[in-house]
N, CA, C and O atoms as a GROMACS GRO file, in nm:
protein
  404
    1UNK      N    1   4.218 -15.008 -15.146
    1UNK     CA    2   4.274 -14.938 -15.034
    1UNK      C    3   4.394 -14.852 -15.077
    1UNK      O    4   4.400 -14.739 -15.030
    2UNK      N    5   4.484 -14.891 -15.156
    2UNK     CA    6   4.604 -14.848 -15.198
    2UNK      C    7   4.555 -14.685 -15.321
    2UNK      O    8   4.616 -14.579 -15.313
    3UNK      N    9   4.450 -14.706 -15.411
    3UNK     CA   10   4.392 -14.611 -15.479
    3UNK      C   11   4.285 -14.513 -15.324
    3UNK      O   12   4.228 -14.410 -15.360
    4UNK      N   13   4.272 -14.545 -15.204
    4UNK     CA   14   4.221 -14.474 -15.152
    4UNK      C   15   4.360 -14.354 -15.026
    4UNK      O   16   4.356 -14.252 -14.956
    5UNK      N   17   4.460 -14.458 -15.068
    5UNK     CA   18   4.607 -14.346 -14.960
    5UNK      C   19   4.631 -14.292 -15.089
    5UNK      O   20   4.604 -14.172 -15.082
    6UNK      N   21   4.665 -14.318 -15.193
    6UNK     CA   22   4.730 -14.215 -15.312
    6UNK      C   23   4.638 -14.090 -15.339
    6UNK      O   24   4.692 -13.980 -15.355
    7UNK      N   25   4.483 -14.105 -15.344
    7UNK     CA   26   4.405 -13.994 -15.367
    7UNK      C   27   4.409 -13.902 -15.192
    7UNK      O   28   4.366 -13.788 -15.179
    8UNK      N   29   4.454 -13.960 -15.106
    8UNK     CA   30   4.472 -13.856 -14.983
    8UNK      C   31   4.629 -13.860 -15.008
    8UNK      O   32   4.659 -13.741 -14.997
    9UNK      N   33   4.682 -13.892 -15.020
    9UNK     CA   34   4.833 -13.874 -15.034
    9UNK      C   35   4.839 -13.701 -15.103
    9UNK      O   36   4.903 -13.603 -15.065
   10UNK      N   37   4.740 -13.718 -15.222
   10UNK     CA   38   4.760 -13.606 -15.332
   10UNK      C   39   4.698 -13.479 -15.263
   10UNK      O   40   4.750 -13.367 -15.256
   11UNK      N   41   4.555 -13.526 -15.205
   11UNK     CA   42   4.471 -13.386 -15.160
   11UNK      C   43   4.554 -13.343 -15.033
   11UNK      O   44   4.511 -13.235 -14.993
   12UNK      N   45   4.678 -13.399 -14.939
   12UNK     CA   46   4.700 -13.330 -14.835
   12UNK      C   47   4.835 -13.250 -14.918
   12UNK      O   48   4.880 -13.139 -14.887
   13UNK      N   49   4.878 -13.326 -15.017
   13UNK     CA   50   4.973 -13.226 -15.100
   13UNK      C   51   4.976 -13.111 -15.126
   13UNK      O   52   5.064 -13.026 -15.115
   14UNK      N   53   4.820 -13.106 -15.179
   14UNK     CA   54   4.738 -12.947 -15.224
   14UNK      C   55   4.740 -12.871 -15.144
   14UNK      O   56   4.775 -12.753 -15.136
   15UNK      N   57   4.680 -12.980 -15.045
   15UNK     CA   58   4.634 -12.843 -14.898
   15UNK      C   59   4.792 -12.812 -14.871
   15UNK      O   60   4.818 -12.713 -14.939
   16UNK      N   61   4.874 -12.842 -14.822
   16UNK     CA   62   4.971 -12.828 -14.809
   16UNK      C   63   5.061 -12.687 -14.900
   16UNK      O   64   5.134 -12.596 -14.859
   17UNK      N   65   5.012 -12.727 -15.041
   17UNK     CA   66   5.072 -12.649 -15.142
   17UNK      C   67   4.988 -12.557 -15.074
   17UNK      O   68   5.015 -12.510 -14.963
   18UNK      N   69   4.871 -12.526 -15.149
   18UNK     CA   70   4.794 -12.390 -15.105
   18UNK      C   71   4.827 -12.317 -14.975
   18UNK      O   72   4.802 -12.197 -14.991
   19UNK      N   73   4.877 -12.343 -14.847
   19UNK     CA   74   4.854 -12.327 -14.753
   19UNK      C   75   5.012 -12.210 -14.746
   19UNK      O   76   5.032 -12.096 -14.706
   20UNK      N   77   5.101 -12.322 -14.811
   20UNK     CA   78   5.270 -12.250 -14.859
   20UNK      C   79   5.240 -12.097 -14.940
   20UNK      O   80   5.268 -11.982 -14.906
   21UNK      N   81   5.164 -12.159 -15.075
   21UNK     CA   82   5.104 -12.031 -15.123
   21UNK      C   83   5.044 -11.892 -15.060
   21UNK      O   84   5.033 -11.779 -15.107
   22UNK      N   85   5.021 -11.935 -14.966
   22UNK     CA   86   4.877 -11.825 -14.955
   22UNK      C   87   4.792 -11.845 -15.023
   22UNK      O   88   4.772 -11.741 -15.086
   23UNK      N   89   4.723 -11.921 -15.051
   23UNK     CA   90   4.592 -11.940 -15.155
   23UNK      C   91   4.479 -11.983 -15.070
   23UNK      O   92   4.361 -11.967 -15.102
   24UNK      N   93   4.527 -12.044 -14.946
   24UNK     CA   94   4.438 -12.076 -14.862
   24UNK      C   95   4.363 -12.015 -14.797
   24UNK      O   96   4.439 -11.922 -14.769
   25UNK      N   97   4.251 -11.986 -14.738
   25UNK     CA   98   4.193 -11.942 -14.679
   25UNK      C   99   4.161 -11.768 -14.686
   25UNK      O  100   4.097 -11.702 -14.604
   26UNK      N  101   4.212 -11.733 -14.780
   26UNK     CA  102   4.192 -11.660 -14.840
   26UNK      C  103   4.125 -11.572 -14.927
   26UNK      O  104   4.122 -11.631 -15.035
   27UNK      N  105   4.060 -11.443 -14.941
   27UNK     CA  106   4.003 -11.389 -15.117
   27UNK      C  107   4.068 -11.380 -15.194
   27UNK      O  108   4.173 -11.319 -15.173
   28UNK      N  109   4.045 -11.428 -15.309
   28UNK     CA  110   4.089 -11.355 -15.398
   28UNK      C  111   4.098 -11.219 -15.445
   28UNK      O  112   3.980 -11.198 -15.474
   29UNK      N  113   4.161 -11.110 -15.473
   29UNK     CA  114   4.116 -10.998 -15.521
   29UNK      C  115   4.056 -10.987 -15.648
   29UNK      O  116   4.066 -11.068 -15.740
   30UNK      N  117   3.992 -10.881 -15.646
   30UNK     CA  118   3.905 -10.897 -15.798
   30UNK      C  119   3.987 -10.869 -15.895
   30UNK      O  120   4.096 -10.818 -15.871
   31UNK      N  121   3.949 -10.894 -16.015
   31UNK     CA  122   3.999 -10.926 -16.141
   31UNK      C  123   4.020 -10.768 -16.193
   31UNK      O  124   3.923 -10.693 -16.192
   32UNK      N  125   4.138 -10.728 -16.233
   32UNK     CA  126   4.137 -10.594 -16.315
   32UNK      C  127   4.084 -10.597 -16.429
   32UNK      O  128   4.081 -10.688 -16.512
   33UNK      N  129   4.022 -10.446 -16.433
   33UNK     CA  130   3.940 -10.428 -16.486
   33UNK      C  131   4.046 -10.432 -16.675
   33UNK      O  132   4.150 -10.366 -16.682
   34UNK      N  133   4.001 -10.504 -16.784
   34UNK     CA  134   4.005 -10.507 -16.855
   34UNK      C  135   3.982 -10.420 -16.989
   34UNK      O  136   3.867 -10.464 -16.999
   35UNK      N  137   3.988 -10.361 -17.065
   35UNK     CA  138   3.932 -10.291 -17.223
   35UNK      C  139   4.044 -10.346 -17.326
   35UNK      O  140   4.162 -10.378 -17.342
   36UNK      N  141   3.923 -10.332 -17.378
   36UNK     CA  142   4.076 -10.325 -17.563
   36UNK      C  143   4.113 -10.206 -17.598
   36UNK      O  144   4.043 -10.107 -17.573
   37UNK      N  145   4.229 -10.199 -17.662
   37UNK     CA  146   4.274 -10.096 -17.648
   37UNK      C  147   4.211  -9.952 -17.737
   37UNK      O  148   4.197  -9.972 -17.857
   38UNK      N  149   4.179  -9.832 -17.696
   38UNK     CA  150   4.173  -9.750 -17.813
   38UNK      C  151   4.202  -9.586 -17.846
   38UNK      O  152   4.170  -9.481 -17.790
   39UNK      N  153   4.278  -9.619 -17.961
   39UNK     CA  154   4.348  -9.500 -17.939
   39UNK      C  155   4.317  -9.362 -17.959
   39UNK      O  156   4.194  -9.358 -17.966
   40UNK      N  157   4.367  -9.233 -17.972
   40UNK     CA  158   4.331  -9.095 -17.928
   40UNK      C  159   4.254  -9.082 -18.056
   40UNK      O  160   4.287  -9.099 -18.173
   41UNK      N  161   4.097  -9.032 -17.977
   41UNK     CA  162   4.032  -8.979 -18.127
   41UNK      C  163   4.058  -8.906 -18.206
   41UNK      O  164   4.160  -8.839 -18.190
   42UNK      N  165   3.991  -8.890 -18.306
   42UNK     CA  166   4.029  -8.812 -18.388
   42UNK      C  167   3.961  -8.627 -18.379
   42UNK      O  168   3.844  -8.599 -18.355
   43UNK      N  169   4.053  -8.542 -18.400
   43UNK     CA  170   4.042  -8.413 -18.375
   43UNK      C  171   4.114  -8.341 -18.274
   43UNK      O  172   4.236  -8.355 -18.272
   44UNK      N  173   4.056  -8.263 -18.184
   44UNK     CA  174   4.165  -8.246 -18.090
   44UNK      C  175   4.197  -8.337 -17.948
   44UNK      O  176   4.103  -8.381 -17.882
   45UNK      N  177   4.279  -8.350 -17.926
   45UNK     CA  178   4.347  -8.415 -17.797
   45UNK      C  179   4.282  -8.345 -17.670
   45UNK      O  180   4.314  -8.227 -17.653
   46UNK      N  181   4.196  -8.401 -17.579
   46UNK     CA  182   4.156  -8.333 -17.456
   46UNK      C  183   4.259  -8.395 -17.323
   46UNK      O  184   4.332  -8.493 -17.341
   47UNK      N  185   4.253  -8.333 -17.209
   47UNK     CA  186   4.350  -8.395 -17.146
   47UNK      C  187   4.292  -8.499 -17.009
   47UNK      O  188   4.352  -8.526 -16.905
   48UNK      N  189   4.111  -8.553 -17.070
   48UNK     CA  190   4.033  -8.660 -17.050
   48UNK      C  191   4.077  -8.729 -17.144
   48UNK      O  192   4.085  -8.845 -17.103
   49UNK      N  193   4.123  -8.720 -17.290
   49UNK     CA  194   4.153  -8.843 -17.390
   49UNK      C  195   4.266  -8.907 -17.293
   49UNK      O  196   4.271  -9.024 -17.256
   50UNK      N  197   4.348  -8.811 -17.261
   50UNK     CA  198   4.462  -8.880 -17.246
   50UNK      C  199   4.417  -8.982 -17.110
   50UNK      O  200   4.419  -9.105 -17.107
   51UNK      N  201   4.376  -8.890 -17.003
   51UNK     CA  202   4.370  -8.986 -16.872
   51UNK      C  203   4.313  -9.130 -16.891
   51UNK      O  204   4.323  -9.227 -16.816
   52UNK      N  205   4.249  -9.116 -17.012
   52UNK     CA  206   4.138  -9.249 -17.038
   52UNK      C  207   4.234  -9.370 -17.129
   52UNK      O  208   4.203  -9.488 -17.144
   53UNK      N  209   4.345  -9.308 -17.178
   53UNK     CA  210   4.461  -9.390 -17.252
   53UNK      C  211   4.454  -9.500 -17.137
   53UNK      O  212   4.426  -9.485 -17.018
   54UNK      N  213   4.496  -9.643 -17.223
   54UNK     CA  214   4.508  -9.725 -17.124
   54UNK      C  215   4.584  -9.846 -17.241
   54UNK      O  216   4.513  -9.866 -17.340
   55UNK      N  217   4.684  -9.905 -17.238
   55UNK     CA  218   4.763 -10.002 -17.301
   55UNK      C  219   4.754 -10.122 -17.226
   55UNK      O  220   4.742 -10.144 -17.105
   56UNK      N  221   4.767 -10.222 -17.365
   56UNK     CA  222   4.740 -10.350 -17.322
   56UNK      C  223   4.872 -10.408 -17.285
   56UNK      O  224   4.968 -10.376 -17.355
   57UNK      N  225   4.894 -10.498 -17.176
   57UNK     CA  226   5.031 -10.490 -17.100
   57UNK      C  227   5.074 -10.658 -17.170
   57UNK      O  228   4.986 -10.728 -17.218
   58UNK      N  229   5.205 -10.698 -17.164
   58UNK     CA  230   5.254 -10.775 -17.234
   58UNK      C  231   5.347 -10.802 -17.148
   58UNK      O  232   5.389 -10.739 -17.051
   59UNK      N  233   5.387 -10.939 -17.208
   59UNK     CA  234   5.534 -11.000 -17.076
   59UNK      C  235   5.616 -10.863 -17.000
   59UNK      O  236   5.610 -10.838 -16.879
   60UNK      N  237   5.676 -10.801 -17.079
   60UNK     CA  238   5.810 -10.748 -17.064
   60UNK      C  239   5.737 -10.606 -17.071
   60UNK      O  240   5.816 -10.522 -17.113
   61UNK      N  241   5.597 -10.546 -17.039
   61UNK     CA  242   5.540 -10.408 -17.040
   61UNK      C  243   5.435 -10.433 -17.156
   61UNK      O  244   5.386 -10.541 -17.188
   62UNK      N  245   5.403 -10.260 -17.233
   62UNK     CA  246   5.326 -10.242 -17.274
   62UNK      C  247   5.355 -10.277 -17.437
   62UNK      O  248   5.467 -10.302 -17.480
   63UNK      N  249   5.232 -10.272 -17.516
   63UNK     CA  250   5.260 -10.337 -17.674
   63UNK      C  251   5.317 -10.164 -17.712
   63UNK      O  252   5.252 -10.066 -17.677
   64UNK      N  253   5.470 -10.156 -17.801
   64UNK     CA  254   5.505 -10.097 -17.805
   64UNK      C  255   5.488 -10.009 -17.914
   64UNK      O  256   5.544  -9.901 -17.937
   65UNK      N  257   5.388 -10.082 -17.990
   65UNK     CA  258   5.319 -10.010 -18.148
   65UNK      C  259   5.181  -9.921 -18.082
   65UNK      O  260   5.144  -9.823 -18.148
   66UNK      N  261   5.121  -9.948 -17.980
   66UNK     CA  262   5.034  -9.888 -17.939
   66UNK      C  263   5.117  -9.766 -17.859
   66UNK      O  264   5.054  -9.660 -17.868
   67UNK      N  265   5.238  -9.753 -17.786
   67UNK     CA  266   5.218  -9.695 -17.733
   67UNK      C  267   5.347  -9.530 -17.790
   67UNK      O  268   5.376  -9.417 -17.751
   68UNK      N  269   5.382  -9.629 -17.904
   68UNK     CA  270   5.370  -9.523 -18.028
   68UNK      C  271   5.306  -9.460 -18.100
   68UNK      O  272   5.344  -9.350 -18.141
   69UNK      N  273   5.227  -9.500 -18.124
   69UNK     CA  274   5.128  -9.452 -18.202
   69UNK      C  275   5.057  -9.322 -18.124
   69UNK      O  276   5.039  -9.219 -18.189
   70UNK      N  277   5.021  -9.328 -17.993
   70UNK     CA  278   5.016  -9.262 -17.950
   70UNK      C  279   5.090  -9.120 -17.900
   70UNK      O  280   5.029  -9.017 -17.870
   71UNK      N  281   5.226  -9.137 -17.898
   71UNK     CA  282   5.357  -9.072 -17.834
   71UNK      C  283   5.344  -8.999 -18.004
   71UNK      O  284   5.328  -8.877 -17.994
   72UNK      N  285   5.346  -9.034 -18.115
   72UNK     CA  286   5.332  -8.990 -18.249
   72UNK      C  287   5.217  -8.870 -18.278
   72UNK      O  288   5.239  -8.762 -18.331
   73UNK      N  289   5.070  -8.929 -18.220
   73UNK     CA  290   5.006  -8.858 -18.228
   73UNK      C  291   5.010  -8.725 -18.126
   73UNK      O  292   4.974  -8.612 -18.160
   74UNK      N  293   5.059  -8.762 -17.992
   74UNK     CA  294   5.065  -8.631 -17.884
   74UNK      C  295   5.189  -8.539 -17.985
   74UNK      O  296   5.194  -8.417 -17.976
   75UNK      N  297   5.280  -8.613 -18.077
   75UNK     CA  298   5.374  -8.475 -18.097
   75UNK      C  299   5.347  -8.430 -18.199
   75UNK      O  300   5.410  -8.330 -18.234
   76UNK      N  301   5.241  -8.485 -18.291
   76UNK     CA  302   5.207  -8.418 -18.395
   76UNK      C  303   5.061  -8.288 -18.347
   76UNK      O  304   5.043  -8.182 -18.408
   77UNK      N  305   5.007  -8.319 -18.268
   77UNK     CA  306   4.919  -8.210 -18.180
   77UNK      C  307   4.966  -8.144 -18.112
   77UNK      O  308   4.892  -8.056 -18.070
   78UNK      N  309   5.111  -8.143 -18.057
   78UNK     CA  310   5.188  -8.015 -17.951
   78UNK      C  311   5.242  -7.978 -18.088
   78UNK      O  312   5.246  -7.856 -18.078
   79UNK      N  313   5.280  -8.003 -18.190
   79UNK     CA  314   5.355  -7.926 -18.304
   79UNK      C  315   5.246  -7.827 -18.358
   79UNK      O  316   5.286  -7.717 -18.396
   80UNK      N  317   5.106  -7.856 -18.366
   80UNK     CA  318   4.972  -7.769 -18.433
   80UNK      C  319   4.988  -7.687 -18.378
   80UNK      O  320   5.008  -7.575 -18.426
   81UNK      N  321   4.982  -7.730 -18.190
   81UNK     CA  322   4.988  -7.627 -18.106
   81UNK      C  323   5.089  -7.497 -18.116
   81UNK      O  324   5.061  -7.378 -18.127
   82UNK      N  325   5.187  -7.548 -18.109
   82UNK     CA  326   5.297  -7.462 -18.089
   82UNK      C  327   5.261  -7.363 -18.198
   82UNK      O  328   5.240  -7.243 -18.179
   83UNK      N  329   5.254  -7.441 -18.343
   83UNK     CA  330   5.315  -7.334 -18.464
   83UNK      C  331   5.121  -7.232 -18.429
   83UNK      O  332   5.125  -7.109 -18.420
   84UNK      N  333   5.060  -7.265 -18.423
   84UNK     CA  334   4.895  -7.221 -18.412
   84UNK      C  335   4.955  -7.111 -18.323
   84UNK      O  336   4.973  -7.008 -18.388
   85UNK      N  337   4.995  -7.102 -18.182
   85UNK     CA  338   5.035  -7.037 -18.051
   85UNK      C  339   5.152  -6.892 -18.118
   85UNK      O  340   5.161  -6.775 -18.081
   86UNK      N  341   5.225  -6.968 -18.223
   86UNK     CA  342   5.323  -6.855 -18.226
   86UNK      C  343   5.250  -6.776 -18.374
   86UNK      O  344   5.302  -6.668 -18.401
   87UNK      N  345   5.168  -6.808 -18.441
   87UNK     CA  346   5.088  -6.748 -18.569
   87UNK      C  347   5.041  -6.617 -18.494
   87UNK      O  348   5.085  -6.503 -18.504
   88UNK      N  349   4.927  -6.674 -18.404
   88UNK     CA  350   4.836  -6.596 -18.310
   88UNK      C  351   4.964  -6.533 -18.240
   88UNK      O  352   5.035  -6.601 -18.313
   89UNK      N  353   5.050  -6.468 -18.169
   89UNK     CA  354   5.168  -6.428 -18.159
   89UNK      C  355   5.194  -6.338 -18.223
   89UNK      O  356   5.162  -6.226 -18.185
   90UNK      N  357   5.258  -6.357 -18.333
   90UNK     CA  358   5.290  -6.267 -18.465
   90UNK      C  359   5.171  -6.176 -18.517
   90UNK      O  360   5.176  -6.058 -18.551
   91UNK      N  361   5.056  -6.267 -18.512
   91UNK     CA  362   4.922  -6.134 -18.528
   91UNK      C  363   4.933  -6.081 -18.466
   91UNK      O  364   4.974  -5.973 -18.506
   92UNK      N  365   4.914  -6.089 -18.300
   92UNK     CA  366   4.854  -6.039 -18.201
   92UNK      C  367   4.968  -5.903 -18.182
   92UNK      O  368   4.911  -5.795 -18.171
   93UNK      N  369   5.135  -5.899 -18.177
   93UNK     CA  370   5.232  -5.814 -18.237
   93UNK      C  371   5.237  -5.756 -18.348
   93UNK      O  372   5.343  -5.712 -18.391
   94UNK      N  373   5.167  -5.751 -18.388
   94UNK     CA  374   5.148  -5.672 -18.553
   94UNK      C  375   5.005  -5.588 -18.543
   94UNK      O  376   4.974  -5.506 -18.630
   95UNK      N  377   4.930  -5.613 -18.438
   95UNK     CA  378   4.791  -5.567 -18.460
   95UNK      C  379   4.787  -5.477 -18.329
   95UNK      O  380   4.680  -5.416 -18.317
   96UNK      N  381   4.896  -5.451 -18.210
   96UNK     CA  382   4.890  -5.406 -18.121
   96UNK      C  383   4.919  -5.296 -18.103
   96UNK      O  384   4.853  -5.205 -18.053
   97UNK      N  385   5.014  -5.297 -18.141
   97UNK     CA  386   5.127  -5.164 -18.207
   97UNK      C  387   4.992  -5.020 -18.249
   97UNK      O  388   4.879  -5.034 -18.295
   98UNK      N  389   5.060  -4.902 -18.214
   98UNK     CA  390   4.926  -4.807 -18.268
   98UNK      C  391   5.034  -4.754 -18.397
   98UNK      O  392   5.157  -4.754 -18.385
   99UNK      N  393   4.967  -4.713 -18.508
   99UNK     CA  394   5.109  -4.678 -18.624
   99UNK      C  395   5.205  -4.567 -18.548
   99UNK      O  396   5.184  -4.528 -18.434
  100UNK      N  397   5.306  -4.526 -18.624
  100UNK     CA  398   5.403  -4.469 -18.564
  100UNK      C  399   5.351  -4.331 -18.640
  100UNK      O  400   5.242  -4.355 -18.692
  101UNK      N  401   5.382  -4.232 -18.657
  101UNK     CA  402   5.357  -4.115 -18.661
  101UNK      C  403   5.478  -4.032 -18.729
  101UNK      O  404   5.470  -3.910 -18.742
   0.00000   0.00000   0.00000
């Protein structure tokens, strides 16, 4: 009898707990969606690579080697850019011009 009040002693505990929680009666929401992580392919940077970036999250935020690595690779592709942007520039001013006379 005494092993049959301690096992209700415990389950009105639960209910009790759960009920404090919110766990009760309740859904759960579904589980986020998960991937491993992977980083920007190789070649050029589209600005679908990026939206599709996704870091794996950790106590205190995101793992911070991943999300260097990345921040590394976007400034080494805006640097192609840039110097590529001002080449084409300098041609495009040198080739426009009609000679002078």
């Amino acid at each position: 009898m005494l092993v049959f009040l301690i096992a209700l002693l415990v389950v009105v505990i639960g209910l009790v707990v759960f009920a404090v929680l919110g766990h009760f009666g309740t859904h759960l929401e579904d589980p986020t969606h998960t991937s491993p992580f992977e980083s920007l392919p190789r070649g050029i940077v589209t600005p679908e690579d990026i939206d599709g970036i996704r870091f794996d999250q950790t106590l205190r935020g995101y793992r911070m080697g991943q999300v260097d690595e990345v921040l590394d690779r976007l400034r080494a592709e805006l640097e192609a850019r840039d110097d590529e942007i001002a080449m084409l520039r300098a041609e495009n001013v040198g080739g426009t011009h009609p000679p002078r006379a």
